[in-house]
N, C-alpha and C positions, 0 to 999 in steps of 0.2 A: 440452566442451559449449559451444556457442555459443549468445547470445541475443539477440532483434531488440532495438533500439533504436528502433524503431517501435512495436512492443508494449508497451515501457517507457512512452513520451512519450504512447500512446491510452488503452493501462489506470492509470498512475500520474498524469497530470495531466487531459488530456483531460476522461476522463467526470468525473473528480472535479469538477474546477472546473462541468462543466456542471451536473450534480449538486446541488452547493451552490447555484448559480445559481436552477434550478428551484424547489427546496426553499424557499430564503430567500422567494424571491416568492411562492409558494402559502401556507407555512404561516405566514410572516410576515403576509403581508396578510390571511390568516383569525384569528392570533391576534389582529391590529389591531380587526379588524371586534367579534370577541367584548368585548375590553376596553374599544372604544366602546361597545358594546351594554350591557354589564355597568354602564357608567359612567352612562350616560344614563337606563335602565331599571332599574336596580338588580340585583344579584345573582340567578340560576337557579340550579336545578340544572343543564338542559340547555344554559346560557352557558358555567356555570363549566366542563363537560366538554367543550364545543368547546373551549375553550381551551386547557385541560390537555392533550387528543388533540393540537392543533396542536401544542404544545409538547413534547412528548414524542415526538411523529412526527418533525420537525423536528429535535430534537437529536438524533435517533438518525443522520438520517443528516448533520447536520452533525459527529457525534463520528467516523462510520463514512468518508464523506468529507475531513472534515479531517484525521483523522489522516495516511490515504494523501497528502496533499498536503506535510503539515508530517513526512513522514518519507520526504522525500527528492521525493516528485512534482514540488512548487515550483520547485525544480532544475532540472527538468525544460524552465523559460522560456529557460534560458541555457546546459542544457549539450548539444554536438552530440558525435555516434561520436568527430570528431577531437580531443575533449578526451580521448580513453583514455588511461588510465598503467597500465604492465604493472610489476606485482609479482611478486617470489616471496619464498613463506613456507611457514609450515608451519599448516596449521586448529589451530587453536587450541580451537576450539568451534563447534557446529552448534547453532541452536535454531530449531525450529519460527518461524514467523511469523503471526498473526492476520489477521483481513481489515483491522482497521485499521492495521495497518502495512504489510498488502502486499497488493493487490489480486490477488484470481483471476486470473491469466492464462489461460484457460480452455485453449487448448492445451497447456499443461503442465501443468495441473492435472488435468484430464481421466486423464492417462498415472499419477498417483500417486493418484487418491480412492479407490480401489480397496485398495489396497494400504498406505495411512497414514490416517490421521486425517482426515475429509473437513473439518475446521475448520483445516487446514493451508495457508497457501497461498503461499505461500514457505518459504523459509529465509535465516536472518542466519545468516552466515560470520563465523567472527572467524582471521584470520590477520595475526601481527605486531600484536596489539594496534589492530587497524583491525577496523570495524565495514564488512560488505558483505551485500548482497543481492543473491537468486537464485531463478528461480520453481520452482527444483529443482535436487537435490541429484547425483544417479545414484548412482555407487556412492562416492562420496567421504566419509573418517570422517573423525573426530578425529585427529590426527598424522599423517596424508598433506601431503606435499609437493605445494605446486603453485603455476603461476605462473598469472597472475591477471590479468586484463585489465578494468578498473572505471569508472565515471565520477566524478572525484574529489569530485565535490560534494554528489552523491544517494548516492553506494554503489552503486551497479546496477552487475552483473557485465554484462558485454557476453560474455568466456569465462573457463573454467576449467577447467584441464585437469592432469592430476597429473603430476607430473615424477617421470622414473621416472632412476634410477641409473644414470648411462652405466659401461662396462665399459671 
């Protein structure tokens, strides 16, 4: 299986950072607005709940956002395709992946909601005691061989493909 590297760098850093960007200035300058309000006027009920809303809205998708950034997107500033390093190993372990640690790739996702978990939206690879990501799996388990094509910084599988026994 082969994966873009463009798809990696749009959905893993990209929207993230824009994301955050957004967020911070909406809900930041509305929680601002509330706790001047709150400060100058004194406490509401409907100040204290703008506030809370902002805040709560806000962290949600700063935790949903940040994560995807600080689990491997960041990387994404400095690393290109020609950083690939090719492994071979044996999977070690597959686990599901969350949206905070891996963004929907909607092309790949799409082909497995159906069929797994639709709170699925990668998988983390562990082969040789290395930690990798993948916005899917195919047919590959626990104890298959395979050699591995990654970006060393982020984990993102670029391919993976099983290595089968030569005769």
């Amino acid at each position: 299986m082969t994966f873009s590297y463009s798809d990696y760098h749009f959905h893993c850093m990209v929207i993230p950072l824009i994301t955050l960007f957004l967020t911070g200035a909406i809900f930041a300058g509305g929680a601002y607005k509330a706790v001047k309000d709150i400060a100058r006027k004194g406490a509401t009920v409907e100040k204290v709940l703008t506030l809370l809303m902002c805040l709560l809205i806000g962290g949600f998708f700063i935790r949903l956002d940040g994560g995807r950034l600080l689990n491997g997107g960041l990387y994404m500033l400095q690393e290109k395709p020609a950083d690939a390093i090719s492994h071979r190993g044996v999977i070690e372990k597959i686990v599901p992946c969350d949206q905070c640690h891996f963004p929907n790739i909607s092309k790949y996702h799409k082909e497995y909601s159906n069929v797994n978990n639709t709170s699925i939206y990668g998988y983390e690879i562990a082969v040789d005691n290395m930690d990798f990501k993948a916005p899917e799996i195919g047919t590959l388990t626990q104890g298959d061989p395979v050699v591995i094509s990654f970006l060393p910084k982020s984990g993102y599988i670029l391919s993976v493909e099983k290595e089968t026994p030569e005769n």
